[in-house]
DRENVOMI-841372 format. One record per atom (N, C-alpha, C): atom name; x, y, z; residue number from 1; residue in one letter. Coordinates in Angstrom, 2 decimals, m for minus. Layout:
% DRENVOMI-841372
+------+---------+---------+---------+---------+-------+
: lovo :       X :       Y :       Z : drenmar : gukol :
+------+---------+---------+---------+---------+-------+
:   CA :       X :       Y :       Z :     NUM :     a :
...
+------+---------+---------+---------+---------+-------+
% end
This chain:
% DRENVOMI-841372
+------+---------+---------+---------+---------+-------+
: lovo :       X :       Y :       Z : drenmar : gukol :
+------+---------+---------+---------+---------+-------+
:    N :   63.00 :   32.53 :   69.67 :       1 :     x :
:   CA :   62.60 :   31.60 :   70.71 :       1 :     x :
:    C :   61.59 :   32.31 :   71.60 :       1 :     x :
:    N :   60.42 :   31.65 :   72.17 :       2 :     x :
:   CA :   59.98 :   32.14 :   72.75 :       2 :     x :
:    C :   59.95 :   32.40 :   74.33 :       2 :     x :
:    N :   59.29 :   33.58 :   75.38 :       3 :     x :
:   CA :   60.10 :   32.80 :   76.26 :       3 :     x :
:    C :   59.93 :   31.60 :   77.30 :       3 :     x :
:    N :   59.22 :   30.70 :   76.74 :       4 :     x :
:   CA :   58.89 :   29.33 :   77.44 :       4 :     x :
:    C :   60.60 :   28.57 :   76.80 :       4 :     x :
:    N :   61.62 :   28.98 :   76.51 :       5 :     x :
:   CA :   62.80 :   28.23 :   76.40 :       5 :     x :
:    C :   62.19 :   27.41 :   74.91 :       5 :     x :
:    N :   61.33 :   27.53 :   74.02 :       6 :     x :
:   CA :   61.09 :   26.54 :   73.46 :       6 :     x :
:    C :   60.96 :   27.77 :   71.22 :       6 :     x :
:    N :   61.00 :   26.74 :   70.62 :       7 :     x :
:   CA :   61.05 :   27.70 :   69.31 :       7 :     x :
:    C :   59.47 :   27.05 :   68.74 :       7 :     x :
:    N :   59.20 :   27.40 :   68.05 :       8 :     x :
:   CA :   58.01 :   26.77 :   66.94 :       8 :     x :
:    C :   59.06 :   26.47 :   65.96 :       8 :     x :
:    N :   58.47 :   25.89 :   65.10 :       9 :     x :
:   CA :   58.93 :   24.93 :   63.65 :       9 :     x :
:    C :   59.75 :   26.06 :   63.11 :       9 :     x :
:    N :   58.39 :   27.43 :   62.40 :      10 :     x :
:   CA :   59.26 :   27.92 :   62.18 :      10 :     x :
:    C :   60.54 :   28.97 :   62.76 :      10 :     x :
:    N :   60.07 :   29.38 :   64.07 :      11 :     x :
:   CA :   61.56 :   29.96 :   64.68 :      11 :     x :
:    C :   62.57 :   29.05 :   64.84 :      11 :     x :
:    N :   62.60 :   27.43 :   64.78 :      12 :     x :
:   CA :   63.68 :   26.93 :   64.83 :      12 :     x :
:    C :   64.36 :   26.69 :   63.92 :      12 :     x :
:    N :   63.42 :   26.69 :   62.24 :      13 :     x :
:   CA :   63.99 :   26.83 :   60.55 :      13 :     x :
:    C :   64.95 :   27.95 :   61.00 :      13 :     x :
:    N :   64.53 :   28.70 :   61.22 :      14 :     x :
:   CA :   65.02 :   30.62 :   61.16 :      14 :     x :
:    C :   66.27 :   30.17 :   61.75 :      14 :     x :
:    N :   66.00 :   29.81 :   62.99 :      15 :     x :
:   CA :   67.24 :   30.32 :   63.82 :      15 :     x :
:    C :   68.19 :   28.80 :   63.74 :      15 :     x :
:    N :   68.14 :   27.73 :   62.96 :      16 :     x :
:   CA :   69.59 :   26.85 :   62.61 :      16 :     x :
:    C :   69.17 :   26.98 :   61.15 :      16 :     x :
:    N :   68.91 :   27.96 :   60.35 :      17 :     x :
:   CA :   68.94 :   28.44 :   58.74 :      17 :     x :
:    C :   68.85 :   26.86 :   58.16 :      17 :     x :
:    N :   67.54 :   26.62 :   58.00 :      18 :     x :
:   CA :   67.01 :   25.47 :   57.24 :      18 :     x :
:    C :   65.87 :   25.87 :   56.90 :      18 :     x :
:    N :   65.18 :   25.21 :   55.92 :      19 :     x :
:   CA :   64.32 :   25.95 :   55.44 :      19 :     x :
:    C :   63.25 :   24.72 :   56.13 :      19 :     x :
:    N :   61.39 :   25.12 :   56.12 :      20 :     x :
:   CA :   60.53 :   24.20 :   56.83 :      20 :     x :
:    C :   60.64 :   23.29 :   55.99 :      20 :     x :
:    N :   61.03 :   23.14 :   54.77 :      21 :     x :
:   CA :   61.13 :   22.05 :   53.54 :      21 :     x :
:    C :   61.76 :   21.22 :   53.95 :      21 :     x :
:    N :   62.69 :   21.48 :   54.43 :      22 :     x :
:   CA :   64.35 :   20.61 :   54.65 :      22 :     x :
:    C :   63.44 :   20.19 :   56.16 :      22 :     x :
:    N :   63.22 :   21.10 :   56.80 :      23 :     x :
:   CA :   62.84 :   20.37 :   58.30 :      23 :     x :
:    C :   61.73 :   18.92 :   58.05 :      23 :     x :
:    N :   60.87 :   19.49 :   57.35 :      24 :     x :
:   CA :   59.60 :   18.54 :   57.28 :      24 :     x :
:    C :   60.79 :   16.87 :   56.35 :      24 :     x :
:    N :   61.55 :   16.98 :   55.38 :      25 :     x :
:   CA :   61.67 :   16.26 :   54.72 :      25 :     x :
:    C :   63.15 :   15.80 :   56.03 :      25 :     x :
:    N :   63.31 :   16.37 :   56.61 :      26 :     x :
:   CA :   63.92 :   15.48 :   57.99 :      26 :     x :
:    C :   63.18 :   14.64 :   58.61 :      26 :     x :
:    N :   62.13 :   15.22 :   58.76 :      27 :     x :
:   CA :   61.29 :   14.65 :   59.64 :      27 :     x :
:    C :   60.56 :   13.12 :   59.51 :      27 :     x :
:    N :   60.42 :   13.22 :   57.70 :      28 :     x :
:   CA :   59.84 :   11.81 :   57.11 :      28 :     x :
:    C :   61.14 :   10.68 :   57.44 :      28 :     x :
:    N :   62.67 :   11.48 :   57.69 :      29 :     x :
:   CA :   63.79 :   10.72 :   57.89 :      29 :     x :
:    C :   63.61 :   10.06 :   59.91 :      29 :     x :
:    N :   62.48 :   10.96 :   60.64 :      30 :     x :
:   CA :   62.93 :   10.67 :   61.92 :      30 :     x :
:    C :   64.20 :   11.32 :   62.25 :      30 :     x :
:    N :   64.63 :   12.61 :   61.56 :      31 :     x :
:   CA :   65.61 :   13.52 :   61.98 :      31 :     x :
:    C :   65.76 :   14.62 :   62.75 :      31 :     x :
:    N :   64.50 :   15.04 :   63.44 :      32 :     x :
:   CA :   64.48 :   16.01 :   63.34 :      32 :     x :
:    C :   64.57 :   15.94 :   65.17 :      32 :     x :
:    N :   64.31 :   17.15 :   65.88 :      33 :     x :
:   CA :   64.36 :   17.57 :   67.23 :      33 :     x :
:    C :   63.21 :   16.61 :   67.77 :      33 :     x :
:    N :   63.26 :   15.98 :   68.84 :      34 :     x :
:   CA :   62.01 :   16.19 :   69.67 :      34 :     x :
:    C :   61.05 :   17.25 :   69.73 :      34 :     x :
:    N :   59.53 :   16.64 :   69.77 :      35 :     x :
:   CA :   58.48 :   17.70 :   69.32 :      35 :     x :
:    C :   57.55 :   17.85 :   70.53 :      35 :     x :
:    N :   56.88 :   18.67 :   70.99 :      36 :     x :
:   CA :   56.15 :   18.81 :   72.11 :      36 :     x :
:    C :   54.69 :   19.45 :   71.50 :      36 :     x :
:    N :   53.54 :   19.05 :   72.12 :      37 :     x :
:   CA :   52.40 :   19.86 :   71.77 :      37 :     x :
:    C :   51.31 :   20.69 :   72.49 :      37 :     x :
:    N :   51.54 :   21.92 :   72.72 :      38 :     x :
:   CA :   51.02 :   22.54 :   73.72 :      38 :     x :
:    C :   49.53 :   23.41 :   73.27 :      38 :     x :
:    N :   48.67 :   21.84 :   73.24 :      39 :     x :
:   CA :   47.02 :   22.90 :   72.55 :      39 :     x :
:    C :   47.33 :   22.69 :   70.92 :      39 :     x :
:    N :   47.53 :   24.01 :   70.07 :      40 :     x :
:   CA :   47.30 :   23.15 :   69.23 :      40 :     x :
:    C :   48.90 :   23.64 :   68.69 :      40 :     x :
:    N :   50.34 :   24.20 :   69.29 :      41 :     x :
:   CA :   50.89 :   24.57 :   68.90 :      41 :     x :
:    C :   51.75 :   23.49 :   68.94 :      41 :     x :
:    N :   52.91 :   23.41 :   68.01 :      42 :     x :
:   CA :   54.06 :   22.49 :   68.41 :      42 :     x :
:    C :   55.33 :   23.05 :   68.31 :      42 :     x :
:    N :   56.12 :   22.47 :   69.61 :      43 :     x :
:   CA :   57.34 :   23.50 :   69.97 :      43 :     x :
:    C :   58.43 :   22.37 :   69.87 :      43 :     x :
:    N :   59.14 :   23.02 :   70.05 :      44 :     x :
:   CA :   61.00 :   22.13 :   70.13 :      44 :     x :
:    C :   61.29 :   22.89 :   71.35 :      44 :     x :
:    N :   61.84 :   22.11 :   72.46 :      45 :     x :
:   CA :   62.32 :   22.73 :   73.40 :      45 :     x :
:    C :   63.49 :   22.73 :   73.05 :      45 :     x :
:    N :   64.57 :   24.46 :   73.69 :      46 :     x :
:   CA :   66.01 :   24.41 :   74.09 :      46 :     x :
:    C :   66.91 :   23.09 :   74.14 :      46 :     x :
:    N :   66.41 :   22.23 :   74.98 :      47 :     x :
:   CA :   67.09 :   21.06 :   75.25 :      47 :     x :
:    C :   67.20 :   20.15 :   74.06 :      47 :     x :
:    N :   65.86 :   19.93 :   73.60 :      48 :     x :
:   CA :   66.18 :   19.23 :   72.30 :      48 :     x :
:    C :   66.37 :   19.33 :   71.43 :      48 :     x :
:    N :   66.87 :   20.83 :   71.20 :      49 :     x :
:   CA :   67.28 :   21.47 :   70.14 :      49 :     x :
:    C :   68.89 :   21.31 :   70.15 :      49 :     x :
:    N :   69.48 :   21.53 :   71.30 :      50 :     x :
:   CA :   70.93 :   20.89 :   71.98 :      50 :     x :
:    C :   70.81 :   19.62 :   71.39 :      50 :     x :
:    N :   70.12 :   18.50 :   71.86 :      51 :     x :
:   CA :   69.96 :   17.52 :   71.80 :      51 :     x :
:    C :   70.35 :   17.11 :   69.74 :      51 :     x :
:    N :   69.58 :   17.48 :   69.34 :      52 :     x :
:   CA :   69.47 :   17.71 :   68.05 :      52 :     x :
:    C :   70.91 :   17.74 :   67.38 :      52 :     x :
:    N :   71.42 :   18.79 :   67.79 :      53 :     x :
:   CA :   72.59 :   19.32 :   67.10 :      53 :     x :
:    C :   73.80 :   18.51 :   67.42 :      53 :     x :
:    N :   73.63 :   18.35 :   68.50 :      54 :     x :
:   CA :   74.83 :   17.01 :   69.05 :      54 :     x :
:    C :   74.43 :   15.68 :   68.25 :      54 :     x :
:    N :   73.42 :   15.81 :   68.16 :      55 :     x :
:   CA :   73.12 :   14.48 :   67.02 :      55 :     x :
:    C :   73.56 :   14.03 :   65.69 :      55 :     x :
:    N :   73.06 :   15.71 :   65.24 :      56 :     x :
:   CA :   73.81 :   16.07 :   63.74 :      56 :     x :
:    C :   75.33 :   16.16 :   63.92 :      56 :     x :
:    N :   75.91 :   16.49 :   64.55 :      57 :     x :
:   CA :   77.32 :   16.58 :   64.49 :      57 :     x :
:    C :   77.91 :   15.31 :   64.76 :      57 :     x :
:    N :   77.15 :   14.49 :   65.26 :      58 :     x :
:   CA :   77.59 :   12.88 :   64.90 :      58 :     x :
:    C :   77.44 :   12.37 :   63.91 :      58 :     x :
:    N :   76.27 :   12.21 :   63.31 :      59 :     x :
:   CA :   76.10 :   11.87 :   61.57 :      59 :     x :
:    C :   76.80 :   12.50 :   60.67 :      59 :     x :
:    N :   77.42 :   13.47 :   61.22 :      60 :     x :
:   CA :   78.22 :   14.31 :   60.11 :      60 :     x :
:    C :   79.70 :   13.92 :   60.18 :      60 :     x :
+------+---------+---------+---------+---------+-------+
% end
């Protein structure tokens, strides 16, 4: 994570062990974290990474 509280794509694969495959093919689902774009980078904040996981643990 970096320390703006926020991960890139791939520090957030890394750090909930998914691969960018699985993330991206979430993503065509509308599964995935809230996305933010800062210039030309795109981050997942802390929060919606929380956000996220409380999500998944409902669908599950």
């Amino acid at each position: 994570m970096t320390k703006l509280g926020a991960y890139s794509i791939e520090e957030f694969c890394k750090n909930h062990k998914i691969s960018k495959a699985h993330f991206y093919n979430l993503q065509k689902k509308q599964l995935t974290p809230r996305i933010m774009k800062v210039g030309k980078r795109v981050l997942i904040s802390e929060e919606a990474a929380i956000d996220w996981r409380k999500k998944m643990e409902e669908i599950c």
